[in-house]
C-alpha positions in Angstrom: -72.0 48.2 -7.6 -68.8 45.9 -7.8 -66.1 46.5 -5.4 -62.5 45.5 -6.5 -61.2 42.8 -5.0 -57.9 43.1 -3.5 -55.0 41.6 -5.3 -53.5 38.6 -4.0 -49.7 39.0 -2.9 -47.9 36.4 -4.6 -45.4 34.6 -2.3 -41.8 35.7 -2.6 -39.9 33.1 -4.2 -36.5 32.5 -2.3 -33.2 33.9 -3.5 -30.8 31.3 -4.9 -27.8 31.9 -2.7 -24.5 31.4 -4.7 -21.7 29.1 -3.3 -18.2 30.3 -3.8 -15.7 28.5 -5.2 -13.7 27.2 -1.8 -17.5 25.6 -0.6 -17.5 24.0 -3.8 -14.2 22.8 -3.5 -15.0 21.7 -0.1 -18.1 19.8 -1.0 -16.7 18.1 -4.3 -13.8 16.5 -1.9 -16.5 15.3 1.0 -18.4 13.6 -1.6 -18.4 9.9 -0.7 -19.2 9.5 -4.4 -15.5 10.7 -4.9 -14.4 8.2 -2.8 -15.8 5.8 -4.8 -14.7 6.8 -7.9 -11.3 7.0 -6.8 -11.3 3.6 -5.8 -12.1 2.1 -8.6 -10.0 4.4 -10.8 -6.8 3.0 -8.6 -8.2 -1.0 -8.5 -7.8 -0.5 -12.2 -4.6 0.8 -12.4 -3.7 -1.9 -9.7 -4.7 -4.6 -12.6 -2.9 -3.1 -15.3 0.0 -2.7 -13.3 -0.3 -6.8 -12.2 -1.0 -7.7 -15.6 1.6 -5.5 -17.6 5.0 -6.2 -17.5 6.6 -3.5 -15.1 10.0 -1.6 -15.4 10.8 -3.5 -18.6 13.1 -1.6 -21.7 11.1 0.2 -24.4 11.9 -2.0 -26.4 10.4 -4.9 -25.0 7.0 -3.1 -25.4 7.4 -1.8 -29.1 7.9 -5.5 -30.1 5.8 -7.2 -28.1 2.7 -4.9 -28.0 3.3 -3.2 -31.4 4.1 0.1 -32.3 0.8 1.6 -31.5 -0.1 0.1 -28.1 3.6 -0.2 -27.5 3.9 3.7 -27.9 0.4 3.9 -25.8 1.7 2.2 -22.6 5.2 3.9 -22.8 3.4 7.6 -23.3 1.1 6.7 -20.2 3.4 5.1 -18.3 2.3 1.9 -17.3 5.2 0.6 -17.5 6.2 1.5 -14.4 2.6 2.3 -13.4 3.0 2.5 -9.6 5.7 5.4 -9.8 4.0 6.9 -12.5 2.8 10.6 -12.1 -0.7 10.2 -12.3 -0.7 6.6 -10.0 1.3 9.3 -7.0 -1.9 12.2 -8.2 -5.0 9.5 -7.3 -3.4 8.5 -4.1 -2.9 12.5 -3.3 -6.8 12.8 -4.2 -7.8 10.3 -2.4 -5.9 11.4 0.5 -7.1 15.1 0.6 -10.9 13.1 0.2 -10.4 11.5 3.3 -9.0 14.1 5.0 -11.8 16.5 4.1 -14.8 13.7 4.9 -13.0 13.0 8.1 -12.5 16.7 9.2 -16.6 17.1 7.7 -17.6 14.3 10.7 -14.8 14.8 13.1 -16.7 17.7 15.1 -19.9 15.8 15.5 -18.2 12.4 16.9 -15.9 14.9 19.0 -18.5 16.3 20.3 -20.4 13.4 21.5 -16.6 11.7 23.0 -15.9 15.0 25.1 -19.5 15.6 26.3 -19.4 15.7 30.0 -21.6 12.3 31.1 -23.2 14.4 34.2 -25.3 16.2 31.5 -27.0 12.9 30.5 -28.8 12.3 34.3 -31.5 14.7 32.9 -32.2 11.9 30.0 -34.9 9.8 30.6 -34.7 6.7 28.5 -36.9 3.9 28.2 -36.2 1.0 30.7 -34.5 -2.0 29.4 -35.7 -3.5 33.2 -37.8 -2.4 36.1 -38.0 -4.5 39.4 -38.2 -3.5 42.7 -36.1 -4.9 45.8 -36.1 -4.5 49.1 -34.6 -1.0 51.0 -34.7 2.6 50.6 -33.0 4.5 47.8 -30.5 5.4 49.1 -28.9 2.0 50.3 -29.7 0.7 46.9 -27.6 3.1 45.4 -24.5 2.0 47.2 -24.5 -1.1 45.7 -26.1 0.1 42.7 -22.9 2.2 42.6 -20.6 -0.3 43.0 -21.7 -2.5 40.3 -21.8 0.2 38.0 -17.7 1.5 38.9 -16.9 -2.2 38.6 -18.4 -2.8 35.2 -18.7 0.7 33.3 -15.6 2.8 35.5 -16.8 6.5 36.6 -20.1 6.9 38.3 -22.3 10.0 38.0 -25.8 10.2 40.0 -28.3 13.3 40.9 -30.7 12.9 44.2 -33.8 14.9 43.6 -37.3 14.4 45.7 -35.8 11.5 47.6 -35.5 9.5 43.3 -31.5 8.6 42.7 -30.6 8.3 39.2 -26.5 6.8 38.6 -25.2 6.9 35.2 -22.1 5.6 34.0 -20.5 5.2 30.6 -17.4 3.1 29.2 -15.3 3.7 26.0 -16.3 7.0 24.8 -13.2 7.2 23.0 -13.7 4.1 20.8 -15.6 6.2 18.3 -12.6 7.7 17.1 -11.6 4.2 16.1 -12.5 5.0 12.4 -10.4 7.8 12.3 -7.4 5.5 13.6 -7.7 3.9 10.4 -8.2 7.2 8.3 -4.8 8.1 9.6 -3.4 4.8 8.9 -3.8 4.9 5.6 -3.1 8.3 5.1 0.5 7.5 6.6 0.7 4.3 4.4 0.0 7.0 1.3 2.9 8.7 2.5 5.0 6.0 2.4 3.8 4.6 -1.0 4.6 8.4 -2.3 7.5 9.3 -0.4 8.8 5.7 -2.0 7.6 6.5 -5.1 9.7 9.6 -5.5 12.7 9.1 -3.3 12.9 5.3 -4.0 14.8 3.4 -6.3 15.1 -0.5 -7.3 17.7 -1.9 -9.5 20.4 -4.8 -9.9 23.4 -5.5 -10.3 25.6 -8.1 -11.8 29.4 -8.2 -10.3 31.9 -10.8 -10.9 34.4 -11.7 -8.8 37.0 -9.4 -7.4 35.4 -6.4 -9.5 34.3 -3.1 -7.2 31.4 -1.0 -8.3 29.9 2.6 -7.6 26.9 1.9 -9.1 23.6 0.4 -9.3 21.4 -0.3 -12.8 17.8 0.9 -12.0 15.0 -0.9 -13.5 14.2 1.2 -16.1 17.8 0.9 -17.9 19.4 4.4 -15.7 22.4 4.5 -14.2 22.9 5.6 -10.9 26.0 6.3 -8.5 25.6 4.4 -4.4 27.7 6.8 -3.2 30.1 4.1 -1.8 31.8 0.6 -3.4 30.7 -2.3 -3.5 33.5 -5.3 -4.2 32.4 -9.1 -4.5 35.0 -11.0 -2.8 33.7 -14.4 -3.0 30.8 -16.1 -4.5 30.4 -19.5 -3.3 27.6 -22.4 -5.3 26.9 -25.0 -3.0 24.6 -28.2 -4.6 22.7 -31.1 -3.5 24.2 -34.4 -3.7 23.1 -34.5 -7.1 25.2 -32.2 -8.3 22.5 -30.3 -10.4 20.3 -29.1 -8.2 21.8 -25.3 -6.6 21.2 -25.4 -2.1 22.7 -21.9 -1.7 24.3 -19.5 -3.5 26.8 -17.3 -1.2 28.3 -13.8 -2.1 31.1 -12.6 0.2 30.7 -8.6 -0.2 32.9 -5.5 1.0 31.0 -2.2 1.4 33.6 0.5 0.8 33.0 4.2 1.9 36.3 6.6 2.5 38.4 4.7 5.1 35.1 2.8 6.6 35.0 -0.5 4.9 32.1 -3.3 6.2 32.4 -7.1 5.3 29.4 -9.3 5.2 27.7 -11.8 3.4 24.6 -12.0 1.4 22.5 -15.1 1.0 19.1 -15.7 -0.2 16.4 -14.5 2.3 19.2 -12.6 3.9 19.9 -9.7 3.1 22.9 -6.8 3.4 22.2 -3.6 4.5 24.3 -0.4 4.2 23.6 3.3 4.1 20.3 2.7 4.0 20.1 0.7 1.1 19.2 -3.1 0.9 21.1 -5.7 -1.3 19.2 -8.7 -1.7 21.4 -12.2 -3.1 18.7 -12.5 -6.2 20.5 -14.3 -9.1 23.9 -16.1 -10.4 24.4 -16.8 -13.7 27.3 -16.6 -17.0 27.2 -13.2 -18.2 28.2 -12.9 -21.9 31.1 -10.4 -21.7 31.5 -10.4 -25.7 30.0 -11.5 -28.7 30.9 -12.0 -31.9 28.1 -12.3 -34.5 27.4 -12.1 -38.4 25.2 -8.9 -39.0 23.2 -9.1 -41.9 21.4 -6.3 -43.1 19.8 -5.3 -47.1 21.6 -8.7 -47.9 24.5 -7.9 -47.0 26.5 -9.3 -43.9 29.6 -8.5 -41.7 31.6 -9.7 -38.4 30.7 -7.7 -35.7 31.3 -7.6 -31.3 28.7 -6.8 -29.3 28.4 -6.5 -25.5 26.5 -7.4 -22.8 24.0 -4.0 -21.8 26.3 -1.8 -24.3 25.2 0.0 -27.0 27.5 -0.6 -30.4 28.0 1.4 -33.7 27.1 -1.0 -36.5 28.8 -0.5 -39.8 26.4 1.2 -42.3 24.5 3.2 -39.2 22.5 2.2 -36.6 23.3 0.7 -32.8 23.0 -3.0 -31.3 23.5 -4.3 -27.8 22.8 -7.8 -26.1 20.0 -7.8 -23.7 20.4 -11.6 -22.4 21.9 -14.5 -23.5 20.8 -18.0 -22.9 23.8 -20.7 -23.2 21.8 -23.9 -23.9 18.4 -23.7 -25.1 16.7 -26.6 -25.8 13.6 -26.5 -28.7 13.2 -29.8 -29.2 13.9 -31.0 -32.9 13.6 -27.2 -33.6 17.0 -25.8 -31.9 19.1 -26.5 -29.0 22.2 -24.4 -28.7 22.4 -20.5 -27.6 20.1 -17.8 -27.8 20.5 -14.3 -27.8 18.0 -11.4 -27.2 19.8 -8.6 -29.3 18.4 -4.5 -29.1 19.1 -3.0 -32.2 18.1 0.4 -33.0 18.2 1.9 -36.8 18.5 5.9 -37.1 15.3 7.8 -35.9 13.5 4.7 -35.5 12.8 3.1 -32.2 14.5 0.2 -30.4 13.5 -3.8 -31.3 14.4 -7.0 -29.7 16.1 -9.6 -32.1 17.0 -13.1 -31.2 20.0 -14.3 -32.4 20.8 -18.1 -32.9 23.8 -19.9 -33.6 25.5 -19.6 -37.5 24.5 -22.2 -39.5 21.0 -22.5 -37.9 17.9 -22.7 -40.2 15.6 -20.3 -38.0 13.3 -18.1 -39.6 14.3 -14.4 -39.4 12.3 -11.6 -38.1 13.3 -8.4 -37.9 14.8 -5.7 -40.6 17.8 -7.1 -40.1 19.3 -10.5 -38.8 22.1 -11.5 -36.0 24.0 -14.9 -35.6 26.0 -15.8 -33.2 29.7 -16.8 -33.9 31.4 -16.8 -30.6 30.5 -16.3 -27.0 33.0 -15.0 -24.7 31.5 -15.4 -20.9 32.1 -14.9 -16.9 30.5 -15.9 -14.2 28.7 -13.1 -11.8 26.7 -12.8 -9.0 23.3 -11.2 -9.4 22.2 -8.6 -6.5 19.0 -7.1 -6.1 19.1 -3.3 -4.8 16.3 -1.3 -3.5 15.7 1.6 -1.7 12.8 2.7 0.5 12.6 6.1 2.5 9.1 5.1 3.0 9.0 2.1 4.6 8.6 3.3 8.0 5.3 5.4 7.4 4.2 2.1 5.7 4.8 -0.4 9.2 3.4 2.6 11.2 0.3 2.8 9.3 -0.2 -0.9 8.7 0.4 -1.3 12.5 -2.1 1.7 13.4 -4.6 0.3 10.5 -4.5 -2.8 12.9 -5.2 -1.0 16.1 -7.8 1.1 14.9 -9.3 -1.9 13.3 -9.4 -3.2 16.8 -10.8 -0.5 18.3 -13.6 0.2 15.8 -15.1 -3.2 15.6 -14.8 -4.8 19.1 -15.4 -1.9 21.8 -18.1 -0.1 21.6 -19.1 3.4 23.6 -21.7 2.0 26.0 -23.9 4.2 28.8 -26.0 2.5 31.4 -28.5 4.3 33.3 -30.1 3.3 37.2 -32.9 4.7 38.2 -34.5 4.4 42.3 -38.1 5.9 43.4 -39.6 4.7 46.6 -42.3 2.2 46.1 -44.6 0.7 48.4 -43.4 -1.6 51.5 -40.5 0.0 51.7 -39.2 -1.2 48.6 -36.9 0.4 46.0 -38.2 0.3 42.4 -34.9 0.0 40.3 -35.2 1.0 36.7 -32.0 -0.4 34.5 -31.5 2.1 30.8 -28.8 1.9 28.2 -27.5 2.8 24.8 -24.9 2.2 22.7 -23.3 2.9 19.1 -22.5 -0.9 18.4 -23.0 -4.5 20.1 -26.4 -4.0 21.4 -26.5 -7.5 22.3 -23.3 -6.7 24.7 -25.0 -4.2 26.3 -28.3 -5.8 26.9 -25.6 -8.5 28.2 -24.4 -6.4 30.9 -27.8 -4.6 32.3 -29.1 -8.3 32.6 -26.1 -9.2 34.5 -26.9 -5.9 36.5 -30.3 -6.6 37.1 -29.5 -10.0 38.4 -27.1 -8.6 40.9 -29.4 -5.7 42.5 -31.9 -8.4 42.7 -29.7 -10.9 44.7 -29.7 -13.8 42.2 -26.1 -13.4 41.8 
C-alpha cells in the first residue's frame, strides 16, 4: 500500500517592493552616470559656443549660415549660447546632481570625521613594527606619549593588565576636502547664473562732447545706465612713426543727479561706476550718413542711410549700415570703401549687403544692390560695458576650489597606534600600527621615524 507523499512547499517568492516617485527622483540625481552625461552635454555646448559666432545680429547668421541652419542656431539660441535658457538649465542639473551625491556620502564621511578617537584603542591592527626596548610600560609610554603629541597632536591611551595602548590621529577633517570643492563650484554656478540673468555686455560709441543714457547690448537692445555718460576728451597718442597707435585716452564724466565723477579710461584700465565697468575697447570714424544709389527690380534711386538706424526705402522695405570700412584694399580687385548694409524686405528676414563705391565693377549679390555715393563721418571713442552681479560668487568659489583642492590632495587623515606589553628582561615590547585614507607612503614615513625614536637611534 502506497502512502502519499507530502507535497513540497514551494519557497515564497519575494514581494517586489515599489519605489515612489521622490526615491526615484532621488536616485536618478545621485547617479554618477548623470554626472557624466551632464558633462559632456555642457563640453559640447562649450564648443559650439567657442566655435559659433556669439551675440552677433540675426542677420549675420541668415546670410552666412543660410536660411535653414541660420533659423536653426537663432531658434536654439546659440547665438548667445552661454545665456541661453537651456545652457542656465544644465548648470542647474548639474548643480542639484552634486548636491544630491554629496548629501548621499556626506553622512558616512561625517561620521567617520566626528567619531570620537578614544573608541578606536579597542582596534587591534596589524603592526607596521614590533621591537622591544628597554624599561617598563609605563615609562615607555611617557615618551611614547610625547612623540606621538608632537607628531600627530591629541593623545588617547587605555592601561589594562599592566598593556598600554596610545592612539593618536591628525587631520580628520581633511576628508571633507572634496566637499570644499563641491561647494566651490556650486558657488561658481551661481555666479555663472546669477551673471547670466542679471548681467549685461554691450558698447558704446561716443564722440566727443556728446552725453549718453545708454548702453547698446550685444544682441542689438537698447538699454538705459541709469546715469550719463559724457566723453570730454579723447586723446591718440603714436609711436614716432606716426602710424603705429601707443595709447588711446578717453577723458569721461559719469553724471548722476548733482554727483558728477571725472576719470579716465585707458586700455587695461578700466572705469568703474555704479557697479558697472567701462572698458577703453576701440576708436575709430563712425559713418554718421550715407548717401548711396539703391537699386532694386532694375530700378535705382538716391537714398541716406545711417549708421545702426533703420531707414524706409522708397518702394517698401528697410536698410541700415552695420559697419563701414574707409579704405579697403583688394588688390587689383578694389581698394576704396566698403560698407556692410542690413536690408530687410517686408515679411522677409534681415540680409547683410556690401556696398562699394559707384562706378565699381563688383559683382552683386543680394535681391537688391547698394553703392556708395558719399560718406559723411566723425570720429568716436569705442567703450566696452559690462555688468556682472556675479562676479563675487565666482572669486569666492574659484578661491575655495583652490583650498579645497589643497586640502583634498596633500593632507591626509592619518591614525597611529602604540602598543606596550611586558616582555622578558624587563623589557617593553613596543608595537607601532597605522592607517590612513591617502599617502600611505607618509604614514609609513612617520611610524618609521617613530620607531627609530623609541628605539634610541634618533
Amino acid at each position: 500500500m502506497s502512502k502519499n507523499k507530502p507535497k513540497e512547499k514551494t519557497p515564497a517568492q519575494p514581494q517586489e517592493t515599489s519605489v515612489g516617485p521622490g526615491v526615484r527622483f532621488w536616485n536618478f540625481f545621485a547617479s554618477v552616470k548623470l554626472s557624466f552625461v551632464l558633462f559632456i552635454a555642457l563640453a559640447v555646448a562649450s564648443v559650439i559656443g567657442t566655435l559659433l559666432p556669439q551675440k552677433e545680429p540675426a542677420s549675420v547668421y541668415l546670410s552666412h549660415f543660410g536660411p535653414g541652419w541660420g533659423k536653426l542656431i537663432l531658434t536654439l539660441g546659440l547665438d548667445d549660447a552661454y545665456h541661453a535658457p537651456w545652457f542656465l538649465l544644465l548648470l542647474g542639473l548639474l548643480a542639484a546632481n552634486l548636491v544630491v551625491c554629496s548629501l548621499e556620502r556626506l553622512p558616512r564621511v561625517w561620521k567617520i570625521v566626528t567619531r570620537d578617537p578614544a573608541k578606536d584603542l579597542e582596534r587591534r591592527r596589524p603592526a607596521e613594527h614590533s621591537f622591544t626596548v628597554a624599561g617598563d610600560p609605563a615609562s615607555v609610554a611617557q615618551s611614547a606619549r610625547a612623540l606621538l603629541e608632537r607628531s600627530l597632536g591629541r593623545v588617547y591611551s587605555r592601561e589594562e593588565g599592566g598593556e598600554v595602548v596610545l592612539l593618536a590621529q591628525k587631520g580628520a577633517w581633511c576628508r571633507l576636502g572634496v566637499y570644499v570643492v563641491h561647494a566651490s563650484v556650486l558657488i561658481i554656478f551661481a555666479g555663472a547664473i546669477v551673471g547670466g540673468i542679471w548681467g549685461f555686455s554691450g558698447y558704446i560709441n561716443i564722440q566727443e562732447g556728446q552725453t549718453l543714457d545708454h548702453v547698446e547690448l550685444d544682441n542689438g537692445q537698447v538699454l538705459p545706465l541709469g546715469f550719463k555718460l559724457r566723453l570730454d576728451k579723447f586723446t591718440l597718442t603714436k609711436y614716432p612713426d606716426r602710424q603705429t597707435p601707443s595709447e588711446y585716452r578717453s577723458d569721461v564724466t559719469f553724471i548722476k543727479g548733482d554727483h558728477k565723477l571725472k576719470t579716465s579710461l585707458i586700455v587695461n584700465d578700466p572705469a568703474h561706476f555704479e557697479g558697472i565697468d567701462f572698458y577703453q575697447s576701440s576708436y575709430g570714424v563712425a559713418p554718421a550718413r550715407l548717401k548711396l544709389r539703391f537699386t532694386r527690380d532694375g530700378k535705382s534711386q538716391v537714398v541716406e542711410l545711417r549708421h545702426r538706424q533703420w531707414t524706409k526705402l522708397p518702394g517698401g522695405g528697410q536698410a541700415g549700415v552695420m559697419e563701414v570700412r574707409q579704405d579697403v584694399n583688394m588688390g587689383a580687385m578694389y581698394r576704396g570703401p566698403i560698407a556692410r548694409v542690413a536690408y530687410q524686405a517686408e515679411g522677409q528676414e534681415p540680409v547683410v549687403i556690401a556696398a562699394f563705391k559707384a562706378g565699381t565693377k563688383m559683382p552683386a549679390r543680394g535681391p537688391v544692390k547698394f553703392e556708395i555715393l558719399e560718406i559723411e563721418a566723425v570720429p568716436y571713442s569705442g567703450l566696452q560695458v559690462k555688468y556682472d552681479p556675479g562676479v563675487w560668487f565666482i572669486w569666492v568659489g574659484c578661491s575655495l576650489m583652490v583650498i579645497g583642492f589643497f586640502i583634498a590632495f596633500y593632507m591626509s587623515h592619518r591614525k597611529v597606534w602604540i602598543r606596550l606589553t611586558p616582555a622578558s628582561a624587563g623589557r617593553t615590547r613596543v608595537e607601532i600600527a597605522g592607517s590612513t585614507n591617502k599617502n600611505r607612503a607618509g604614514l609609513q614615513r612617520l611610524m618609521l621615524r617613530l620607531a627609530a625614536k623609541l628605539k634610541g637611534e634618533q
